[in-house]
N, C-alpha and C positions, 0 to 999 in steps of 0.2 A: 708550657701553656701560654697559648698569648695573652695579654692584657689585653681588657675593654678599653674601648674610645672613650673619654668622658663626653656626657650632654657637653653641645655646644652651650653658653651661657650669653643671656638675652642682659641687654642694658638695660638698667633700672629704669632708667626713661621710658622708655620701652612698657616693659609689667605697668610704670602708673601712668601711662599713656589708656592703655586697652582698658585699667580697670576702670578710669575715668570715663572711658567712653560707654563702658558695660553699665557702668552706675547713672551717665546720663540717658544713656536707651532706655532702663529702668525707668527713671522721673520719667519720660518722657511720655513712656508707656502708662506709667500711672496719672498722669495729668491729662492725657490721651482719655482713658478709663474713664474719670473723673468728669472729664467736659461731655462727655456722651452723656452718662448719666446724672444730667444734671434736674434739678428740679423745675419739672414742668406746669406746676400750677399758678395762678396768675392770683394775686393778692391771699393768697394762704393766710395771710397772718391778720387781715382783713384791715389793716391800717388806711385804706384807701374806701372805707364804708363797705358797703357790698359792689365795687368797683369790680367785673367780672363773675358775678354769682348772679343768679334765680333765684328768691326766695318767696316763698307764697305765705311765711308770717314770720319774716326775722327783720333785725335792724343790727345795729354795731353799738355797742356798747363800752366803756371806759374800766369798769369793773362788774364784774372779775376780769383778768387778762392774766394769758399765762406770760406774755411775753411781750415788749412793746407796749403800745399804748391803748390797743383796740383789740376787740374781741365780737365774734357774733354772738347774737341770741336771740333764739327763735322761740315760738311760742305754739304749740299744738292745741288744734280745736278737737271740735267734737267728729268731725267730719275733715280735719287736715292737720296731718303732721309733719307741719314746718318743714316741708323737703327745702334746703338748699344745695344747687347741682351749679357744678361748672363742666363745659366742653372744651377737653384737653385734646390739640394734635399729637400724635404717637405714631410710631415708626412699626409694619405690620411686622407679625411677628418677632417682638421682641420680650424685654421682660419687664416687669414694672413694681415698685415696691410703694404702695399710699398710705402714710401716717398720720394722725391725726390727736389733736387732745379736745377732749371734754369734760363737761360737769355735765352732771344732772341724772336721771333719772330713764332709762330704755333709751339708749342715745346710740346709734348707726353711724355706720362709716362703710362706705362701699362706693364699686365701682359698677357701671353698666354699658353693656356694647360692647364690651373687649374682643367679639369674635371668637370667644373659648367658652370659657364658663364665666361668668359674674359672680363678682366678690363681694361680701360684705364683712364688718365684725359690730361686734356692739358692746355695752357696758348696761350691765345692768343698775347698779345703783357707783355711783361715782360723785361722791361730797364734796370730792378736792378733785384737781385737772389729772384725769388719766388717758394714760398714751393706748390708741386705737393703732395697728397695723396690719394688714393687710399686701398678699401678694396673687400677681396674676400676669399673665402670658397674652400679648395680644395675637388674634386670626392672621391669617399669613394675607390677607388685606385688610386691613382693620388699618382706620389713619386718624382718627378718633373715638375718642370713649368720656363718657362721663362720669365726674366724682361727686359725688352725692354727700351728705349730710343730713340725716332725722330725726326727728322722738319718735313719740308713741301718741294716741292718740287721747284727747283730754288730759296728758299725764304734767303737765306743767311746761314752764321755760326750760329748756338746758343752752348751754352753752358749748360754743368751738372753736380753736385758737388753731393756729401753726399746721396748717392743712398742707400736705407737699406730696407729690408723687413724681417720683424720682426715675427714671430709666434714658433711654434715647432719644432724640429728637426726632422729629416727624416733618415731611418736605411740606414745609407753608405757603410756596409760591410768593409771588408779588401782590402784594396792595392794590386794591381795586383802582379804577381812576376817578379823578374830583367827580363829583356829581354836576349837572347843567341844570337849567333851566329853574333855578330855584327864584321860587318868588314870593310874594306877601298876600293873603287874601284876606278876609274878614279882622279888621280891628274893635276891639275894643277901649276902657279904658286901662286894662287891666293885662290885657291879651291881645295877642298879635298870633294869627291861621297862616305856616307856612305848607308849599307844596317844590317839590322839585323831581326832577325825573330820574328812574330805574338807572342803577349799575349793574352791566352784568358781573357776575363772580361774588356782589358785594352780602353780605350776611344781615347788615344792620347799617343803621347812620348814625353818624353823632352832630348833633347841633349845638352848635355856637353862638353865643350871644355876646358882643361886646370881648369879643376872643376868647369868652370861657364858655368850659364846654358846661350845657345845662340837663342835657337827656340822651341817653342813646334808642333809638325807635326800633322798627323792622320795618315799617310801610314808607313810602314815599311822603309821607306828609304828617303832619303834630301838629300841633296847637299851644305855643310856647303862652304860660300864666303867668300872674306873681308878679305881676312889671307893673309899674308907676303911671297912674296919666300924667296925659299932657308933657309927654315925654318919646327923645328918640332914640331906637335901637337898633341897631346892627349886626344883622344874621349871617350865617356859613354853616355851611355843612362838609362834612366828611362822611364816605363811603368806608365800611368799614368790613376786612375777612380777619380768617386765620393770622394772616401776615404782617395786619397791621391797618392801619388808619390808611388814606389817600391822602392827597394835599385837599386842602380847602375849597370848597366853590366862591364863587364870585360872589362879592358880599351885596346885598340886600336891606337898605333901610324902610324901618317903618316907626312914624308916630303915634303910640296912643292918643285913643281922644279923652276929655276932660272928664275929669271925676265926676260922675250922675250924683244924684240927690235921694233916686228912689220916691220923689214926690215930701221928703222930711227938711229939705230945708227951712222951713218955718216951724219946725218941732224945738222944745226945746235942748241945750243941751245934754239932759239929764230927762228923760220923761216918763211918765207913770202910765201904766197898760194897763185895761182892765175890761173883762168878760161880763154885759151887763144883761141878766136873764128877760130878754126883752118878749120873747113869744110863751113862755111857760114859767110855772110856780115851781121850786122847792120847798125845801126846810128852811131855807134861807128870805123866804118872801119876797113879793115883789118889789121892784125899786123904779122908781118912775123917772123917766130922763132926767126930767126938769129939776130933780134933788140930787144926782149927783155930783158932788163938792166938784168945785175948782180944779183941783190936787189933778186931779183925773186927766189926761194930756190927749188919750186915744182911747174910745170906746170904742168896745166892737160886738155889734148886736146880735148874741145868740139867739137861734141860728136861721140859716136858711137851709130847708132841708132838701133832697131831688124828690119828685113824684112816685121814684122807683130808683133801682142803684143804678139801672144803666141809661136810664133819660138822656141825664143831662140837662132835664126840666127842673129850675131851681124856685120853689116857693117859698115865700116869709112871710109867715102868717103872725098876727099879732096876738099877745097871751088872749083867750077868753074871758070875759066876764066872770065866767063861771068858776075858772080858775084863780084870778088873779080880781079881789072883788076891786081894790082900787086903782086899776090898770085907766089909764087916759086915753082921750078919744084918739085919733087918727090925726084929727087938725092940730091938738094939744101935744101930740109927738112930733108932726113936721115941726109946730113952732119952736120944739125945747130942740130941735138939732139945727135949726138956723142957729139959734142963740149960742148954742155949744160953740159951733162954726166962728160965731163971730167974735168968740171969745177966744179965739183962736185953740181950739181943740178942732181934734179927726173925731169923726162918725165915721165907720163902717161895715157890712155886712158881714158877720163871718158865717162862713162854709162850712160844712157840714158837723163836727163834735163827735160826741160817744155812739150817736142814733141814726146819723146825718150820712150813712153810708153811698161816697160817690163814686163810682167806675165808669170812665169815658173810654168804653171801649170802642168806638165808631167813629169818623170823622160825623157822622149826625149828631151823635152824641156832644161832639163838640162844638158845633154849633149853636144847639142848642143849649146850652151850659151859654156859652157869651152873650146872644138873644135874651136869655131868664134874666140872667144876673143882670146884664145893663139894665133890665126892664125895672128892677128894684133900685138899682143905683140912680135911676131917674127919677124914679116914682117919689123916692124919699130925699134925693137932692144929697147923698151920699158921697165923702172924700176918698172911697177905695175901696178894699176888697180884703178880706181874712181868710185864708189856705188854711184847715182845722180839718183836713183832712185822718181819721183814726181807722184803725180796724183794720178792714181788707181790703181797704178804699186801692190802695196803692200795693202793688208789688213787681217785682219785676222776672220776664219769661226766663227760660232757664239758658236760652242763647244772650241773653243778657246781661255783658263781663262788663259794658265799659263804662262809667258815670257821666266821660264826657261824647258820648256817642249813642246814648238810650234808643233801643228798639223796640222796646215793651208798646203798644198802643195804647193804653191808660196812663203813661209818661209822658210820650209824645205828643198827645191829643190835650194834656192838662197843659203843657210847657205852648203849644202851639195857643191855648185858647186866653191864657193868662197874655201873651205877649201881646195880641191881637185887643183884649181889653186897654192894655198899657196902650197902643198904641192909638186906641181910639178915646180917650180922656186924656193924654196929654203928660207933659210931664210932672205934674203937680198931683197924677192919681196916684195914689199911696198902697200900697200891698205889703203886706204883714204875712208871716206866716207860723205854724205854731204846731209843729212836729214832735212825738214823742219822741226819747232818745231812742229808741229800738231802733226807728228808720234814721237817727243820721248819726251819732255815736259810736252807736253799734257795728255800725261799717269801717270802725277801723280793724274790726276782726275778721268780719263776715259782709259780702256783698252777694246778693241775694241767695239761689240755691249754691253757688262756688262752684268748683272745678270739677267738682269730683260730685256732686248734686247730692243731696238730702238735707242741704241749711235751707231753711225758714228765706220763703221769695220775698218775703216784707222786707227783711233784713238792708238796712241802709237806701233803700227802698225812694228817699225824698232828695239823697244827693242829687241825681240827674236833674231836679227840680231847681234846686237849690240852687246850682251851679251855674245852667241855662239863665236863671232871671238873677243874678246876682248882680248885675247893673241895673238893675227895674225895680231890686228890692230893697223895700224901706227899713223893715227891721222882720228881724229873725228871731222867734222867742220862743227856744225847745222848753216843751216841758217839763222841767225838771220836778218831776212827780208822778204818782202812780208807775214806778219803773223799779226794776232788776237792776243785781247791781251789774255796771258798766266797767271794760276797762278804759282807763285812759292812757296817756303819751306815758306812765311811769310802768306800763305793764304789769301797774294793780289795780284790784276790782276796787271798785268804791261803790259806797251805796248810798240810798237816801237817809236822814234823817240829821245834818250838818252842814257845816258852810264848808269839809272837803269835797262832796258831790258839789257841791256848785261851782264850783272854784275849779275844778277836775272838768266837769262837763261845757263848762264855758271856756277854758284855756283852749281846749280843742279846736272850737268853733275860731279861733281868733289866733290860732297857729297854725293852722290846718294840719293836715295826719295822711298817712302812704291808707289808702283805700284795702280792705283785706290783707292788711301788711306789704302790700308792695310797694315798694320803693319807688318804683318807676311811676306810679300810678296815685298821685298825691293829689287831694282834694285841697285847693288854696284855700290859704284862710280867708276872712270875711273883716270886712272894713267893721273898728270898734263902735262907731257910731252906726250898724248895724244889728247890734246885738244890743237885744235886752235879755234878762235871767228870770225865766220862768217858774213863780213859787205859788203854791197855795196859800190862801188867805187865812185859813184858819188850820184847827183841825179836823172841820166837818169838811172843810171842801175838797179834801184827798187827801191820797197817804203821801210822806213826805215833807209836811209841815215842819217850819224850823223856827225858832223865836224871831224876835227881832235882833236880838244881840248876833245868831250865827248870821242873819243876812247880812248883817255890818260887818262882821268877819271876814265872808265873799268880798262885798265889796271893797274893802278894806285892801285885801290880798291883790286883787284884780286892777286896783286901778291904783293904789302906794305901794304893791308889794310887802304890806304889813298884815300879820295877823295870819298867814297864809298855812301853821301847822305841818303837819310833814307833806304834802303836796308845793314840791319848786315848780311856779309858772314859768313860760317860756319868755314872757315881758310882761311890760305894766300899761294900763288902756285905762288914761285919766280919761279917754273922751267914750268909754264904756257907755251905751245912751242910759239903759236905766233897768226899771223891772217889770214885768208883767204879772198880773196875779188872776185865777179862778179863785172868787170873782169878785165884782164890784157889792154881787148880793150880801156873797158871805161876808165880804168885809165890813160892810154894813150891821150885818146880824153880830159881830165880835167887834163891833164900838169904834169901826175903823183904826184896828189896830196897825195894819199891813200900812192904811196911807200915811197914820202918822209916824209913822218911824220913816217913811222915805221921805215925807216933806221934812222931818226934823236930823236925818243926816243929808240930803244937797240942798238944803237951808232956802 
């Protein structure tokens, strides 16, 4: 029988040659694997704010976090729940895995657009960070999809960290090109109107200011706030897709102009506001000019009411005899507001109150409105004009998203007819204005009916007002009274009857706040010697009364940062101007409690 051959035998070198190369095919395969599917979401872990997200009522947060330093959290209304969506490129037909953690309470995690089926998962009640996952197959063209984040509606804040959706990469093309023609148009002190022209391909822009970027838009043009007078800036834009940024356009300088006065230059640092029942009686009794104390900085003569709500015909009529038995002649009231004048205090008309309902819904309407009112500004030799606008005076249409672009006709017709006044008195005419927080507070939740319509049109409703004459306006003094409770920048309700509402509702006005939670869409704050803090004088004169101890509190918090309780301000406003009160009557009928506690803290 013959013997077998033996196997030929292979050099050792050899065998760990092949395995070496088998094991780097391997890695190579797996790193291969690995890079495909790599995680395609853009600030998941939100460290960079809402840097890449939508959110219609969320912000970033410090704590909780599950990871890193930052965390979202959103807040659901009664009519919006906190959608935050990002639009991811993806490769069509492939596979995709999106993870997610949250806190809180009916909290989402889904995808939409995939070209298959759409995903979501949810958590029902989650105390501590729980992990959401999610899988789904994109259309055999599908080259984007979005990942979403929700609540529930009403149901509270929750929270969402470490958001990623992992599978292939999707073909992004090139970056649009620089943008042209960018230039500067309307300045203010405050603000600088830029415009520049379409990229094809581009999704969005980002504007540059001073090299940093400040907003990213969709339109060809923004309105860049927040800026310094008498000061210069320097703008760029980049076009912006899928792919990436462009290079920069051609920079662009522009100067704000000098910081206005609003006509308060001659006010003093600190000054006392007060509502003085000049055409009608209360509980409170009449109070005749000519007695009202010193203390008093700015009167403002309740009221001038319209003819009807849509006129625009504005009368002041004086209290009656009938009503008010020790009311002064006509002659004896011009004399006591000269002397006011010359004692260097405001006189002014205020508009409309509780009864005083005004809708200019007509360009007639507006005219007539500037006609009236001068006719009484002259008649009685008057230093301005008081905005007291209440009720359904003001709302805004339901195409009406943008605060700084109002469409509404009863906004645009008030903002046209106030500027038109301003501009016919000069820069020494004074305009006050004196808004419930429903209309400007309340907008950091809700702007008018919202996205998805059934909020209240009043809703924040005096921004666009606000905003418009905020170089014209002399002081701004929300009512903080007769009001619900509000949330503020700590995303707690606060309510009336303490110095945390006033401290809460004035920090706002004087840090400004993302408009219905948007980020992108920030109402600037308002110069401190703009703002006075509107209190009730008593406890007959509204709900909301607070001693004089909590007002000194407010003040205390607001302008030392002392005394401030569990609400942290966002800074301290020693030049805060001062306080308004309903009213000089009632302060009167309660032994002038209101004036002397403010004459006796700014001394």
């Amino acid at each position: 029988m013959e013997r077998s051959r033996p196997l030929a035998r292979r050099p050792l070198v050899t065998l760990l040659t092949v395995a070496a190369l088998a094991a780097s095919g391997m890695t190579a395969l797996s790193s291969a694997a690995r890079a495909a599917d790599a995680d395609r979401a853009r600030n998941g872990g939100f460290e960079s704010g809402l840097d890449g997200w939508t959110c219609t009522a969320g912000t970033t947060v410090t704590s909780p976090v599950r990871s890193g330093t930052s965390a979202l959290k959103a807040t659901p209304a009664g009519a919006d729940n906190a959608r935050c969506t990002q639009t991811v490129t993806v490769k069509p037909d492939s596979q995709y895995t999106l993870t997610g953690h949250v806190r809180g309470t009916y909290v989402y995690l889904g995808a939409s657009g995939t070209g298959t089926t759409d995903v979501s998962t949810w958590a029902q009640s989650a105390p501590d960070w729980q992990r959401l996952t999610t899988t789904f197959r994109t259309g055999p063209s599908t080259t984007r999809v979005t990942v979403y984040t929700h609540g529930w509606y009403g149901t509270g804040a929750y929270h969402a960290d470490d958001i990623s959706l992992t599978g292939p990469g999707g073909e992004t093309g090139q970056p649009p090109a620089p943008p042209a023609g960018l230039t500067a148009g309307s300045v203010t002190s405050s603000s600088v109107a830029l415009s520049w022209s379409p990229v094809p391909g581009a999704t969005g822009y980002a504007v540059y200011r001073d090299g940093t970027k400040v907003r990213t838009v969709a339109g060809t043009s923004t309105t860049v706030t927040g800026l310094a007078p008498s000061t210069a800036y320097a703008f760029q834009v980049a076009a912006v897709n899928d792919a990436g940024e462009s290079a920069r356009s051609a920079t662009v300088t522009a100067t704000t102009a000098g910081q206005p006065d609003g006509g308060g230059a001659d006010l003093p640092a600190h000054a006392l506001v007060g509502y003085l029942h000049a055409s009608f009686a209360n509980g409170s009794g009449y109070t005749r000019l000519a007695d009202v104390p010193d203390s008093w900085d700015v009167i403002d003569l309740a009221f001038g009411e319209p003819t009807s709500v849509t006129s625009g015909d504005i009368r002041f009529e004086r209290c009656p005899v009938t009503e008010c038995p020790n009311v002064e002649s006509d002659a004896e009231f011009k004399a006591a507001i000269e002397a006011k004048q010359a004692a260097g205090k405001k006189v002014l008309i205020s508009i409309g109150g509780q009864n005083g309902q005004v809708q200019l819904t007509t360009t007639a309407a507006r005219d007539k409105f500037v006609s009236s009112v001068s006719a009484i500004i002259d008649e009685y030799g008057l230093d301005g004009l008081d905005i007291d606008f209440e009720g359904h005076s003001l709302s805004l249409n339901a195409d009406d998203t943008d605060f700084k672009n109002p469409r509404t006709p009863v906004i645009v017709n008030l903002i046209s007819a106030l500027k038109t006044l301003k501009a016919r008195y000069g820069d020494d005419f004074v305009l006050t204005m004196a808004p419930e927080t429903f209309f400007v507070q309340l907008g950091y939740q809700y702007y008018g009916t919202g996205k998805w319509g059934g909020q209240d049109p009043r809703a924040g409703a005096y921004l666009p007002v606000i905003h418009a004459l905020r170089d014209d306006l002399t002081l701004l003094h929300v009512q903080d009274y007769n009001s619900g409770p509000i949330m503020g920048l700590d995303d707690q309700y606060h309510s009336m009857g303490g110095a945390d509402f006033h401290i809460a509702m004035t920090d706002m006005l004087l840090t400004g706040f993302p408009v219905a939670g948007d980020a992108g869409n920030v109402f600037p704050p308002l110069r401190p010697d703009q703002v006075a803090i509107g209190m009730p004088a008593s406890t007959n004169a509204g709900n909301g009364y607070v001693s004089p101890a909590e007002v000194n509190k407010a003040l205390n918090c607001l302008t030392e940062k002392t005394d401030c309780g569990s609400y942290a301000t966002h800074g301290t406003w020693p030049a805060l101007r001062g306080l308004m009160t309903w009213s000089i009557n009632w302060d009167r009928y309660s032994n002038w409690e209101f004036q002397k506690n403010f004459d006796a803290y700014f001394g």
